[in-house]
N, C-alpha and C positions, 0 to 999 in steps of 0.2 A: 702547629697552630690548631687550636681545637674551636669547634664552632657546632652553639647548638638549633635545632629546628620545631619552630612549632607546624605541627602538621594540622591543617585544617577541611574535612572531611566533607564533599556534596553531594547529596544524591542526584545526580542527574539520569533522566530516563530509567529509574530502575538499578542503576549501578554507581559504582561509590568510584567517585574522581578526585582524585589527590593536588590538593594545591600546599604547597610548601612557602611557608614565611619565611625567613630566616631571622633568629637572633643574632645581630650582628656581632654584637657586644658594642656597638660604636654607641656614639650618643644619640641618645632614643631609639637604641633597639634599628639606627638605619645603619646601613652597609657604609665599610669609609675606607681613605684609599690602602691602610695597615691590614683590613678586617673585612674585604670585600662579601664574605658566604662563600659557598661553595657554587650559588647556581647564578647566574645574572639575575637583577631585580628588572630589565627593561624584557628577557624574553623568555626564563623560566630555564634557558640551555645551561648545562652542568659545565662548572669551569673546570678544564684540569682532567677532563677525561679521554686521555689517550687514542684509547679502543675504537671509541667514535670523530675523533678527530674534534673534539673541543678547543675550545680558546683557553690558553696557557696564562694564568694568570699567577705569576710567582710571587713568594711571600717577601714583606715591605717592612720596617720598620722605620723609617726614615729616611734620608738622605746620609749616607757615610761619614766619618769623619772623611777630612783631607789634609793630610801632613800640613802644617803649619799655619792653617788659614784660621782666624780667628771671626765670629759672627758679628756681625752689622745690621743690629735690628733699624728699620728701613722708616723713615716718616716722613714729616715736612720740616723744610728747612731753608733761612735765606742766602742763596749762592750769591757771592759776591766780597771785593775789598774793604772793610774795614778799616783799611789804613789810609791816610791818606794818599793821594796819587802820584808821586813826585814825581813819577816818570812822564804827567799827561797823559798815557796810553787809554783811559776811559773803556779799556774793555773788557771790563768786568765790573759794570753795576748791577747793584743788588736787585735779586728778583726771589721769588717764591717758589719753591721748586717741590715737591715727594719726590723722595728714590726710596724703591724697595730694598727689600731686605737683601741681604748679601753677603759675602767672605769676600775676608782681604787678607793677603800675608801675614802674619806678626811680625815680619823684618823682609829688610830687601833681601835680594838675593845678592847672596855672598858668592865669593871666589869657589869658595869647596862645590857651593852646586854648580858655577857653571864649569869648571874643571869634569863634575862625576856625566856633565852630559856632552861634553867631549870626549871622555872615557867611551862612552857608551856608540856614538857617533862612531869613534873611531872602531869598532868592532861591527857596527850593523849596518854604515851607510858606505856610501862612497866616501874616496878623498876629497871629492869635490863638495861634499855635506859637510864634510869636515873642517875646511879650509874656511866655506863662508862663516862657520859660526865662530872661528876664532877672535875676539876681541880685538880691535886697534889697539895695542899697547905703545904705540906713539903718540899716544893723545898726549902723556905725561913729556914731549920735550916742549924745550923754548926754548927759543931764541937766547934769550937774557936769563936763563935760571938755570939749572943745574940738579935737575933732576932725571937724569939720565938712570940710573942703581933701579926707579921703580919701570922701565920700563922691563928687565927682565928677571925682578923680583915680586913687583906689587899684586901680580895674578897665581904665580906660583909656590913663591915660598912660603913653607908652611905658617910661619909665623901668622900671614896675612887670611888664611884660611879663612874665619872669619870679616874680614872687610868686604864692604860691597864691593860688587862686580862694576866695575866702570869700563869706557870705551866699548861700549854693546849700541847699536844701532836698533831704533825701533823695530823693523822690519827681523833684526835679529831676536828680541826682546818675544816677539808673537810666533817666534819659531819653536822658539824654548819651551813657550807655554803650550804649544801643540805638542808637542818632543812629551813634556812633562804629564800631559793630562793621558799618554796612552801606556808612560809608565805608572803610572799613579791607578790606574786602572785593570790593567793587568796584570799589579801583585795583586790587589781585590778582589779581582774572582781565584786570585789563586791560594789566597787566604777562604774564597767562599768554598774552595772545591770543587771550583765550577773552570769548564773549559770551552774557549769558545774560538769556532776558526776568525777568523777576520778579512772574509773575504772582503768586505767593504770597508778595512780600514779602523773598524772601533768594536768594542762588545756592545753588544743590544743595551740601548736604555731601559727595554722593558724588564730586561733582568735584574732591574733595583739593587745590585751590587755595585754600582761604576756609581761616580761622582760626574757632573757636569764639568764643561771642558775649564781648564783654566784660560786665563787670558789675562790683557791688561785692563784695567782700572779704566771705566767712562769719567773724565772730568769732573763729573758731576759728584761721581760715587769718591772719586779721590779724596775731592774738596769737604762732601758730606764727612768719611771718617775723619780725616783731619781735625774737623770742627771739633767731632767727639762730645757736643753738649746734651750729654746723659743724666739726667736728675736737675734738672735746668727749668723744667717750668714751674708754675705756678696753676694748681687745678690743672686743669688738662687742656688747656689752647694759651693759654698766654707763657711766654716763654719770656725768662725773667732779666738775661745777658746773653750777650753776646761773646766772643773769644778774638782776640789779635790773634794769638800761637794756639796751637795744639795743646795745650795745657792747661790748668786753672791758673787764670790770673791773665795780668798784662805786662809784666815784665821776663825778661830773659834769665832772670837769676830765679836759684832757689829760694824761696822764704823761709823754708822751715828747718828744724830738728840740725845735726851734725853739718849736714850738706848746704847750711843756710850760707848764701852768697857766690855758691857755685852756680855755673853758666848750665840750663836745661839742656842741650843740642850743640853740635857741634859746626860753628860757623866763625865767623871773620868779623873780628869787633870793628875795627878799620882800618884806614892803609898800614898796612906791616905788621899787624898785629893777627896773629891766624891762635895763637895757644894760650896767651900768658907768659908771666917771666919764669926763666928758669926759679927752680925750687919752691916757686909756689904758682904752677902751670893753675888753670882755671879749665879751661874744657879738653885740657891735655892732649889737644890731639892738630898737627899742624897743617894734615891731610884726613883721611877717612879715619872713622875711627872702627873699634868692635861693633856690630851692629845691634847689642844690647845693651851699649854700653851707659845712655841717658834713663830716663824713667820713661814709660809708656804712658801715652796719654788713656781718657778715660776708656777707651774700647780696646782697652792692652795690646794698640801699636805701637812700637818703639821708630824712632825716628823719621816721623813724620812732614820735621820741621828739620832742616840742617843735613850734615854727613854727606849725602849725594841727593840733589833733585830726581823727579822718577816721571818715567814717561806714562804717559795717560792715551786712551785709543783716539782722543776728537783730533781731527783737523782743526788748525788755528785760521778763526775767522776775528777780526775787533770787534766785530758786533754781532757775536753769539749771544749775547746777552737780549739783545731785540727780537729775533727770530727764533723761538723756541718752542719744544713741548714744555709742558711743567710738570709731566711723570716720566721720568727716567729721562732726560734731556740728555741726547748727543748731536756734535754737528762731526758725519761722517764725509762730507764733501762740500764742494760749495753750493750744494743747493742755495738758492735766494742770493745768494751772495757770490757771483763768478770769479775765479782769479784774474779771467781777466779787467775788472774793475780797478786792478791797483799795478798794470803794467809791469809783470813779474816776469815776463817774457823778454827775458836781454838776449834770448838768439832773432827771436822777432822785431825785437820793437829796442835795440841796441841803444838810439835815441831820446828814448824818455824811459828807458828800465828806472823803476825809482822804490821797489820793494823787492822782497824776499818773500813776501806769502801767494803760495799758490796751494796746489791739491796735496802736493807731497809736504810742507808742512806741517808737524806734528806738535801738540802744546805739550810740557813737561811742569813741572807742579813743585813746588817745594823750596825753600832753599839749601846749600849743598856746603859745605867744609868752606869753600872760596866765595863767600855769597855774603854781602852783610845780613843785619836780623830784618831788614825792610822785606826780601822773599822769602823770609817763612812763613808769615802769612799766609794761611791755606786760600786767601782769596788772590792773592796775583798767581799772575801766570806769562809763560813766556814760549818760545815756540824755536824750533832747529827743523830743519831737513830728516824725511825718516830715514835718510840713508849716513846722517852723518853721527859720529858721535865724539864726545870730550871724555875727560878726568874727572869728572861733576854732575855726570846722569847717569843715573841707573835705575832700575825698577822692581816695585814688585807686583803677584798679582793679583787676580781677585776672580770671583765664579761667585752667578747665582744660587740664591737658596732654590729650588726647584720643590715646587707644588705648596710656596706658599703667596697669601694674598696679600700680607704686608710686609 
């Protein structure tokens, strides 16, 4: 990194006192966070000098890539159902929101990943790390069906390699993504050349080679990419449409070219119908499908809408829609809104238990392979236990852009 200095000369008292400008090369000649100088602009102290014990300022060029995560330039946007409500649920009317800028997966996460971080579990953890992060693979029986072959084929065989991950537990889902962000990190510096102990757990963020952690998806940011409406306004504030699906348009079928009349996403047209007829299948897939298998909406996610629902970090409240920030909106517990308002406590209150939403409630987003097209809709939402999981949710994740301002 090279950096040059204009040197400006005082005579004070009889003698020549050196005061040093730096060219930063940033815009207008000021220091920026890529191109700092060499010496601080707030106390004249030399960065990066050893000898005397200076403050180490390493060299920046942005934020890393991060395997798979695709960019979500961040703006305003209105959260909320589009569709009509047939369920009554009313909890998600439309409101105003900004979320910033962000990454999100390109695809959920498949069997292969979470198989490579059992692999890995199994070599550096205990067997009791091991054991929690295994999948329920009995999500896949019932009663009345006959799906018994996916419970100890559908995670392992390679065929399936690509299919989302299903029967993962939220609680499991934010493991993965801890799991993930410290391997994701530590081939980084070891691509930078750089070594670092980890007495606490992570490399320095100061060292500008590591990526921010991964994680799940805020509801907000879910819903935001989802939408996907990129080239959509009119001038710069009025925005021109709105979207039902993830996609341009408001039908389920392709419009266009070769593919015109084929299903976008993989979902459940209605009772008994999950694929199409033989020899001319429509969304070909009777359960999960490839997870690149449909077209990507406009912020190149692939299935966004259909295949498996995916877990999002808010707790499910009905009326997150009233109580809100409008930059970066999450509801992390029942602040303003107690579980106990809705009688979820059937060890307590046996009597009148009349819900299922308390603090451990988690909303999930999407709709999934077994879902008709009414939850694909990036605005409903629906909500499970963070300790339980189905055949129909799975997720992927998403991390901040770090050190930007939209």
């Amino acid at each position: 990194m090279k950096y040059s200095f204009r040197v400006l000369l005082y005579v004070v008292g009889g003698s020549v006192a050196l005061s040093a400008c730096s060219l930063f090369g940033g815009k207008g000649g000021k220091p920026t966070a890529s191109n700092p100088g060499q010496m601080s602009s707030a106390t004249g102290l030399a960065y990066n000098d050893e000898d005397q014990g200076g403050f180490m300022v390493n060299p920046y060029e942005g934020q890393p890539d991060a395997p798979n995560m695709v960019f979500i330039e961040g703006g305003r946007a209105v959260m909320g159902s589009f569709e009509e409500d047939v369920m009554s649920y009313r909890d998600n009317i439309e409101r105003t929101v900004s979320v910033a800028s962000f990454y999100m997966d390109e695809t959920e996460i498949a069997n292969i990943h979470w198989l490579e971080y059992l692999h890995y579990l199994a070599k550096d953890s205990s067997q009791e790390a091991y054991q929690a992060a295994l999948p329920d693979t009995m999500v896949w029986v019932g009663k009345l069906a006959f799906n018994d072959p996916y419970v100890d084929h559908y995670l392992r065989y390679p065929g399936f390699r690509y299919f989302p991950v299903v029967g993962i537990t939220w609680n499991q889902a934010n493991k993965y993504a801890v799991w993930r962000t410290r391997a994701v990190n530590i081939k980084l510096a070891e691509n930078a050349g750089e070594e670092y102990a980890e007495s606490d757990g992570r490399i320095p963020l100061e060292s500008g080679i590591v990526v921010p952690a991964y994680r799940l998806p805020t509801e907000a940011e879910w819903e935001y990419a989802a939408q996907a409406l990129i080239g959509t306004q009119w001038l710069e504030e009025m925005q021109t449409h709105q979207r039902i699906y993830p996609w341009d348009g408001h039908a389920v079928r392709n419009p266009y070219g070769k593919q015109m009349g084929f299903m976008l996403a993989n979902f459940k047209r209605g009772r008994g119908d999950y694929a199409g007829i033989a020899g001319r299948l429509n969304d070909g897939a009777l359960i999960t499908s490839y997870i690149y298998e449909f077209p990507p909406n406009d912020y190149g996610l692939y299935n966004m809408a259909g295949n498996v629902s995916e877990w999002v970090q808010d707790t499910y409240r009905p009326t997150t829609y009233q109580d809100f920030d409008d930059l970066n909106p999450i509801r992390r517990d029942g602040f303003l809104d107690p579980s106990s308002g809705y009688n979820s406590d059937s060890e307590k209150n046996p009597e009148t238990f009349t819900s299922l939403i308390n603090d451990n409630a988690r909303v999930y987003k999407g709709g999934s392979w077994k879902d008709v097209a009414y939850w694909m809709s990036p605005g409903t939402r629906r909500y499970l236990d963070k300790d339980s999981a189905t055949a129909t949710v799975g997720f992927r994740c998403a991390m901040i852009r770090a050190g930007s301002n939209y």
